[in-house]
C-alpha positions as CSV (number, residue, x, y, z in Angstrom):
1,X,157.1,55.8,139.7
2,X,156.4,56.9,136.0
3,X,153.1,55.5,136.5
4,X,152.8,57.9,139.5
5,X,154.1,61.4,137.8
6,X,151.9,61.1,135.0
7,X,148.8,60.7,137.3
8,X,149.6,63.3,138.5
9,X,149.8,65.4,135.7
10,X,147.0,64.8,134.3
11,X,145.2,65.7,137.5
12,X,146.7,68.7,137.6
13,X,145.7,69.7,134.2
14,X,142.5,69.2,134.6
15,X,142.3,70.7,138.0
16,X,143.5,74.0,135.6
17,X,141.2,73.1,133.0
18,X,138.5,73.0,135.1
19,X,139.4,76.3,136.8
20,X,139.2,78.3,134.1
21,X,142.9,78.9,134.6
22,X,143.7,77.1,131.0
23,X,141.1,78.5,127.8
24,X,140.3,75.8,125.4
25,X,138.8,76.1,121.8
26,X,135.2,74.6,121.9
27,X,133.0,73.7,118.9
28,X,130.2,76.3,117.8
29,X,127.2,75.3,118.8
30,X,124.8,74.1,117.0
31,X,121.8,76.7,114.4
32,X,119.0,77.0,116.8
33,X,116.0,77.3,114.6
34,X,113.3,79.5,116.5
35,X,110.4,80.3,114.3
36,X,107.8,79.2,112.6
37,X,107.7,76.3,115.4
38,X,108.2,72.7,113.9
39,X,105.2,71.7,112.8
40,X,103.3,74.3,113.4
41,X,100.0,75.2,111.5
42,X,99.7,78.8,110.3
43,X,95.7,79.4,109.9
44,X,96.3,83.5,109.3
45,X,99.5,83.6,107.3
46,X,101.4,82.4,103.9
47,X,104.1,84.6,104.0
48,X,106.1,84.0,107.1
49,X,109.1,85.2,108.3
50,X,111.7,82.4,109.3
51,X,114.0,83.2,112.3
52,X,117.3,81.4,114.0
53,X,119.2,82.2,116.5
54,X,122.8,83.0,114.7
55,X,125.7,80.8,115.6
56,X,127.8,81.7,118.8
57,X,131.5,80.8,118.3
58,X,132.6,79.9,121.9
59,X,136.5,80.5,121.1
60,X,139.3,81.5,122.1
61,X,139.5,85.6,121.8
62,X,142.6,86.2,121.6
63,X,143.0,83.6,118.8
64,X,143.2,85.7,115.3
65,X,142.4,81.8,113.9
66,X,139.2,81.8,114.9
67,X,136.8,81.2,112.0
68,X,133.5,83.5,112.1
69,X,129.9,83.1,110.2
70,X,130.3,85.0,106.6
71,X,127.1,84.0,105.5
72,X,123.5,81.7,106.0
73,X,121.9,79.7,103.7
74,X,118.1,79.0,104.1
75,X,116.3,76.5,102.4
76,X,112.7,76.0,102.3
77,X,110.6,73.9,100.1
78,X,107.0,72.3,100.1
79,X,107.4,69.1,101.9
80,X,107.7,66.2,98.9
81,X,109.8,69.0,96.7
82,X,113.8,69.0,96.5
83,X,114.8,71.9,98.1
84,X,115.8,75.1,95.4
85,X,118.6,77.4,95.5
86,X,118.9,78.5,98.8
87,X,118.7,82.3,99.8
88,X,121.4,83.8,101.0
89,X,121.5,85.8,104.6
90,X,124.7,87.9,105.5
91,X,125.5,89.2,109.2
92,X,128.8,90.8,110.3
93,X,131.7,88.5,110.6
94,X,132.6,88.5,114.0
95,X,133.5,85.8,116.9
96,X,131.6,86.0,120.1
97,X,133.7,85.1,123.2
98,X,132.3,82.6,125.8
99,X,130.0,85.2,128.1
100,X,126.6,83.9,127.8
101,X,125.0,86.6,125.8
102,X,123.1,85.9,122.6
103,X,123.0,87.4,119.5
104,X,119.8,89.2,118.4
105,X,118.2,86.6,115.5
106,X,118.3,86.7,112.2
107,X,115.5,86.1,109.8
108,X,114.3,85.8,106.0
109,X,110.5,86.9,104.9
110,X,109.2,84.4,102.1
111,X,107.0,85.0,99.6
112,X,103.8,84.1,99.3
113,X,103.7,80.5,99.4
114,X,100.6,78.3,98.5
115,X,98.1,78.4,100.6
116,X,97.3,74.8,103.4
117,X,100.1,73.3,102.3
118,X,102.8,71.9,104.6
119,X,106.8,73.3,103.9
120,X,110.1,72.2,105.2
121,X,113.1,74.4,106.2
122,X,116.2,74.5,107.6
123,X,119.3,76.4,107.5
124,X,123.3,76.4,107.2
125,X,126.3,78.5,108.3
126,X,129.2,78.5,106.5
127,X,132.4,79.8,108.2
128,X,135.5,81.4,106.9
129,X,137.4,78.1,107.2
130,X,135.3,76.6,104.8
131,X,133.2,74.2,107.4
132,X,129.7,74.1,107.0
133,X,127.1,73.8,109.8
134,X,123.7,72.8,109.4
135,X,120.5,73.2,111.6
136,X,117.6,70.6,112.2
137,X,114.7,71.0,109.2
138,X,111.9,71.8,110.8
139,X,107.9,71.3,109.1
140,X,105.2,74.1,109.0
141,X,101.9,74.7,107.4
142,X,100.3,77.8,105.6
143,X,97.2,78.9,105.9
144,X,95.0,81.9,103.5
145,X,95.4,85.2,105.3
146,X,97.0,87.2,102.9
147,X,100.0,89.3,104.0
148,X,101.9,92.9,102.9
149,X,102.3,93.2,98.9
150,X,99.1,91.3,98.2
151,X,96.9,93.3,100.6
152,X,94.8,94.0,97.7
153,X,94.6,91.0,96.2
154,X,92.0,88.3,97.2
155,X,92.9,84.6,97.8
156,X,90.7,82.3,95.4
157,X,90.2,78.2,96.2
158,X,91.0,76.1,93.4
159,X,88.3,74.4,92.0
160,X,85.6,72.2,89.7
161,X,83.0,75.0,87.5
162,X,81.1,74.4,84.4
163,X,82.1,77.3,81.8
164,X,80.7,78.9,79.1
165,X,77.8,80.2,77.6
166,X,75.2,78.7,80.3
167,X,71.7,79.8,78.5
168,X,72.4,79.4,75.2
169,X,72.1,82.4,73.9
170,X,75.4,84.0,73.1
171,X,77.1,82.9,70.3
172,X,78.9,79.5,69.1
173,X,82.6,81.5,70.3
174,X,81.0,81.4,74.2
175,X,80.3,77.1,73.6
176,X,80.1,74.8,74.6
177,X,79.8,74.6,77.8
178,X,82.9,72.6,79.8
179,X,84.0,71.6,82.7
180,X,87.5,73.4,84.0
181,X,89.1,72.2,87.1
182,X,91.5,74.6,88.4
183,X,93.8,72.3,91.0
184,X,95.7,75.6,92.4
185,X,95.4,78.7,94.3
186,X,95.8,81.5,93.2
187,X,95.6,85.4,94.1
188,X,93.8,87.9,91.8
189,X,93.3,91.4,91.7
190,X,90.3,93.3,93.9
191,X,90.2,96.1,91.4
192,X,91.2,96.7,87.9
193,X,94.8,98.1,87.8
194,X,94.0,101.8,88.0
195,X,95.9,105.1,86.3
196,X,97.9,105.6,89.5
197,X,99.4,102.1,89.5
198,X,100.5,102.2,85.8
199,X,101.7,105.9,86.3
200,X,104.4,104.9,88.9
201,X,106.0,102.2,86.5
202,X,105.5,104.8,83.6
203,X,107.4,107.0,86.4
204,X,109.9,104.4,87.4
205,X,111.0,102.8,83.9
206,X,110.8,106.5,82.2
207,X,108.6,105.1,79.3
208,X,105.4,107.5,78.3
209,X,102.2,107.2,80.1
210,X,99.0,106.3,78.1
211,X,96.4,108.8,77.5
212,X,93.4,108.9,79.7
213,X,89.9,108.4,79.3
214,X,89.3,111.7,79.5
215,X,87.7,111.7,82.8
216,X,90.6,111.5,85.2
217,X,93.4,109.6,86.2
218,X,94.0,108.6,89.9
219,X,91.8,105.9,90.4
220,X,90.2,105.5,87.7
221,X,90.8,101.7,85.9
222,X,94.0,102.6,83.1
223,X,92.8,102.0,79.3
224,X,94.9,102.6,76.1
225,X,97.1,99.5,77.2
226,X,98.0,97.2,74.9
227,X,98.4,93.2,75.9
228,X,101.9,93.3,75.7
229,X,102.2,97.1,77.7
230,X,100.0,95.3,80.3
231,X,102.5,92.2,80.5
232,X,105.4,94.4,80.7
233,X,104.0,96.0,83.9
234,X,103.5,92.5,85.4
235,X,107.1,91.8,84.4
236,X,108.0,95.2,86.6
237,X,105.8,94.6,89.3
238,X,107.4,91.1,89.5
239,X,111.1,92.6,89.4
240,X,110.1,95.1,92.3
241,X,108.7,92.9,94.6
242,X,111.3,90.0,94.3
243,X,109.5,87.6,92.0
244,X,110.8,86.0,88.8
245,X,109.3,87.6,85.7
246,X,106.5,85.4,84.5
247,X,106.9,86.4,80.8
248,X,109.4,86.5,78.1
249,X,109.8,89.4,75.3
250,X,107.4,87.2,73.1
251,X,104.9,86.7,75.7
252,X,105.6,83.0,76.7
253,X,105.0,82.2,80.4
254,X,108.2,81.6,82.4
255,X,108.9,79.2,85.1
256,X,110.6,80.4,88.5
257,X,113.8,79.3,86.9
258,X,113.0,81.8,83.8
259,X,112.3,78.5,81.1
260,X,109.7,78.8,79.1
261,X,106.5,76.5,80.5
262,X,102.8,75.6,79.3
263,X,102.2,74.9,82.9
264,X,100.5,77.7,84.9
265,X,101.3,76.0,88.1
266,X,105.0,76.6,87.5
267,X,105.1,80.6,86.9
268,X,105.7,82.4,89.9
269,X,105.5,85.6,88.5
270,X,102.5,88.6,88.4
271,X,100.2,87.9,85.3
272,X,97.5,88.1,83.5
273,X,94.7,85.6,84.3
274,X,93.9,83.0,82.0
275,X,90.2,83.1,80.7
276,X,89.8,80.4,82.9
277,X,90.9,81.5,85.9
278,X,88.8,85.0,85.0
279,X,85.9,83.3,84.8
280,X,85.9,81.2,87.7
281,X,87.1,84.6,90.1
282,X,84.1,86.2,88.1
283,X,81.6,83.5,89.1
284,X,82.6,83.5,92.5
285,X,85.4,80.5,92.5
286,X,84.1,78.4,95.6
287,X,81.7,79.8,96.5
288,X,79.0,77.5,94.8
289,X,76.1,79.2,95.0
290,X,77.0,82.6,93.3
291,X,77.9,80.9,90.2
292,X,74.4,80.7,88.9
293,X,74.7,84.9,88.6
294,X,74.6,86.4,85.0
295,X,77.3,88.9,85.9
296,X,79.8,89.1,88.5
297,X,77.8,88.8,91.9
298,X,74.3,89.6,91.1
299,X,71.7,89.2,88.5
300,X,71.0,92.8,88.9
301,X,73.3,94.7,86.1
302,X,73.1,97.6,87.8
303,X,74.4,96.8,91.1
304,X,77.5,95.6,89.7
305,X,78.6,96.8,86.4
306,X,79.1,100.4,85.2
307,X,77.7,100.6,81.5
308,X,75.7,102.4,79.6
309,X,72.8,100.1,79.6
310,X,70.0,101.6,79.3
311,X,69.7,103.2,76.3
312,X,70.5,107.4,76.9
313,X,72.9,106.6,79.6
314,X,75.7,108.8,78.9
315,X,78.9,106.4,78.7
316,X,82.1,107.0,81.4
317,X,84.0,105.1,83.3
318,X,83.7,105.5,87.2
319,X,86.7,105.2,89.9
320,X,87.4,100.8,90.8
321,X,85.9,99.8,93.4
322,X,82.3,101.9,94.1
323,X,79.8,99.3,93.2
324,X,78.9,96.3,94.8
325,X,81.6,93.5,94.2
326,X,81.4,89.7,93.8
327,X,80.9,87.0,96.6
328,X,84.6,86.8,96.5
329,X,85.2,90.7,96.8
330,X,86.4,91.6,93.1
331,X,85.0,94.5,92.0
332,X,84.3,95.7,88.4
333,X,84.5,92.1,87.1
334,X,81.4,93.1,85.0
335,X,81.7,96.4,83.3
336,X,83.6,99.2,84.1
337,X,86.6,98.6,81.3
338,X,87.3,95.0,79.7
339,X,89.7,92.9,81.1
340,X,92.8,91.6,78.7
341,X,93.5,87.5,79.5
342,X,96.7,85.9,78.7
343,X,95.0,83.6,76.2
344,X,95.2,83.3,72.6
345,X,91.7,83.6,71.0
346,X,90.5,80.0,70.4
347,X,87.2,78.1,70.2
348,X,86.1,75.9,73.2
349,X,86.1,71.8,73.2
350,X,83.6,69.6,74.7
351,X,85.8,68.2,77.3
352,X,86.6,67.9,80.9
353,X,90.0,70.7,81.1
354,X,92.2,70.9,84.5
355,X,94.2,74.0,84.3
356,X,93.9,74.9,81.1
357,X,96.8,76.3,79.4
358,X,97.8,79.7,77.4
359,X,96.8,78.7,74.5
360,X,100.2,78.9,71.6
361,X,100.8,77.5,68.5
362,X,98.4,74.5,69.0
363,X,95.6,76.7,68.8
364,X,95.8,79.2,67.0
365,X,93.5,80.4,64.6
366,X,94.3,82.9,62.2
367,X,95.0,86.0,63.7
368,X,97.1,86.6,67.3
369,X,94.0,88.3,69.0
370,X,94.0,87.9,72.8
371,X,90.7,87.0,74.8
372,X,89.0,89.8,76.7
373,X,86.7,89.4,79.4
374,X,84.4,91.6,81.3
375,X,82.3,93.9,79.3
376,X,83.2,98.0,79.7
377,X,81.1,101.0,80.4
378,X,80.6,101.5,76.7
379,X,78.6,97.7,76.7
380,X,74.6,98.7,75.6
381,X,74.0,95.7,76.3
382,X,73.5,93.3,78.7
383,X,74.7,90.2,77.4
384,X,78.2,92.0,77.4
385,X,78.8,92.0,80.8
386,X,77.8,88.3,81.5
387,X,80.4,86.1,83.5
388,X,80.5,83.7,80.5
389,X,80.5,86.0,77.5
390,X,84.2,86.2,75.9
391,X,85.4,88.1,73.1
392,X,88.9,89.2,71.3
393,X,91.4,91.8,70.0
394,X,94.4,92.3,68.6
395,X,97.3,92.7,71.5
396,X,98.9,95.2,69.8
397,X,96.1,97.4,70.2
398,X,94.8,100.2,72.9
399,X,91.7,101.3,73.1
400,X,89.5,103.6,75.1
401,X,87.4,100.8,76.8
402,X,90.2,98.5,77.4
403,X,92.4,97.6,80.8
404,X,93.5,95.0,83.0
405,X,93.9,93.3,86.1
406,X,96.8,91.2,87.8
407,X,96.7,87.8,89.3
408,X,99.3,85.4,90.8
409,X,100.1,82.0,91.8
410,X,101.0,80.8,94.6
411,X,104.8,80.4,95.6
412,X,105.7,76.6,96.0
């Protein structure tokens, strides 16, 4: 008989059950991860945007106990890295009730990450009672189309090239001639950073703007900047656009964790290039067959570099950007204004380098002069505005013929 009423009542609860006539408190469901598709292959993009769908509570309404999202954490990483300190995404607290309608996604734009290589990522709720849900980790790849606060940068292969002083004829500073194998990516700068560019962080950090050229500001490269004036705008472009700061008040390269690091690969930040990297964007990086040019994409001065070669040529500088540019698309990488490098001055080795470093204490020489690059429209000379020619100053000076341009690595 027992037997019999218990039966009974258990069919009858789940007859209500069933009915809808009882509400029961169900598990969330699961993160849905929508996009980028796992393992896709981006061919066009290194800066993606990664969306999920946010996670549906399907509880009890009328329950004031019902725990809600209070924020996401999204980790992504390349593939054989530990993931890093997750970002952190925030969406109103709320429940949503069991009635089938979804939630609009969220989403988190990266960086830009290194170009053809494959990334992991995933991501995790946590919910006002302290539990912790996780998604599936999903793989993607990158590809080189270069995306929003880059648009004028230009994406540059790592690669083998033989630098230096190619003919001979230079000086002993510009030998002997090496081969540098660059095993990154990195972005660098289509045009010398002009007046207008400096102006706004002038504008922005209230510190006094540097005197012109006398021909105009606008677009017109920026000279009177200093090595350490030049890094300090790479330090505020960094801040504004989310990046760690690649250097420290001394100079020093910084990792994305803000240590101090000798390893190029490591700094996240906007920077100078290395003489290195200069050179091999200069020459034409992969593109094999433009590094036999004298100057930057031609063996014609004069198509490429703004001097005042030859003799009686009345010496100005001319707006980034109007004369022919490299195989790569950099402009004004011979002539125009000089280029400041994050090197230290030092003399070349005989060997084989890959990514060479900045150059400290190791090799110093007597003085802390940093490595220009480029040649200016005050060069009366030739030889001055060859790919390979290198000379130095001291970075606490400004001078009329002197500027700079940005690069970056690539986010890993």
């Amino acid at each position: 008989m027992l037997k019999s009423t218990l039966l009974i009542v258990i069919v009858i609860c789940l007859f209500l059950v069933f009915s809808g006539c009882v509400q029961t408190k169900r598990e969330p469901t699961p993160i849905t991860l929508i996009s980028p598709a796992n393992n896709a292959d981006f061919k066009g993009a290194i800066s993606l945007t990664l969306k999920w769908q946010p996670l549906v509570g399907e509880m009890d309404e009328s329950s004031s106990e019902s725990p809600f999202v209070e924020y996401y954490r999204v980790y992504y990483a390349m593939a054989d890295h530990f993931y890093r300190e997750p970002k952190i995404v925030y969406s109103i607290p709320q429940t949503f009730p069991d009635n089938n309608k979804e939630s609009p996604p969220l989403e988190y734009k990266t960086p830009i990450l290194s170009a053809r290589t494959l990334y992991k990522w995933k991501v995790e709720a946590v919910l006002s009672d302290g539990s912790v849900l996780k998604s599936p980790e999903w793989f993607f790849k990158t590809g080189f189309l270069l995306q929003s606060g880059l648009s004028d940068m230009v994406h540059v292969q790592g690669g083998s090239f033989m630098m230096g002083d190619e003919t001979g004829d230079l000086g002993s500073f510009n030998r002997p001639v090496h081969q540098v194998t660059l095993t990154y990516d990195f972005f660098i700068a289509k045009y010398e950073t002009t007046y207008a560019e400096y102006d706004r962080y002038c504008a922005d950090t209230g510190i006094e703007k540097p005197l012109s050229s006398g021909f105009g500001r606008g677009s017109y490269p920026v000279t009177y900047v200093t090595w350490d004036e030049a890094i300090a705008y790479c330090n505020w472009l960094s801040e504004r656009e989310g990046y760690p700061k690649a250097y420290d008040e001394d100079g020093r390269l910084l990792d994305y964790n803000g240590e101090a690091t000798d390893d190029i690969t490591e700094v996240l930040g906007y920077r100078l290039p290395t003489e290195a990297e200069w050179e091999y964007a200069a020459r034409g990086g992969p593109i094999k067959e433009d590094h036999s040019f004298l100057y930057a994409g031609s063996n014609d001065l004069a198509q490429v570099a703004n001097t005042c070669y030859p003799a009686g040529t009345f010496p100005r500088p001319i707006k980034v950007g109007q004369l022919k540019s490299n195989g790569l698309g950099l402009f004004d990488m011979s002539g125009n204004v000089y280029e400041w490098c994050h090197d230290l001055e030092h003399d070349y080795g005989s060997e084989d380098i890959v990514n060479p470093g900045p150059y400290y204490s190791d090799h110093y020489l007597v003085r802390d002069w940093k490595i220009l690059r480029g040649g200016s429209f005050y060069s009366n000379s030739p030889s001055h505005c060859r790919v390979s020619r290198r000379r130095s100053y001291g970075r606490d000076k400004e001078n009329l013929t002197v500027g700079f341009r940005i690069v970056k690595t690539g986010d890993w």
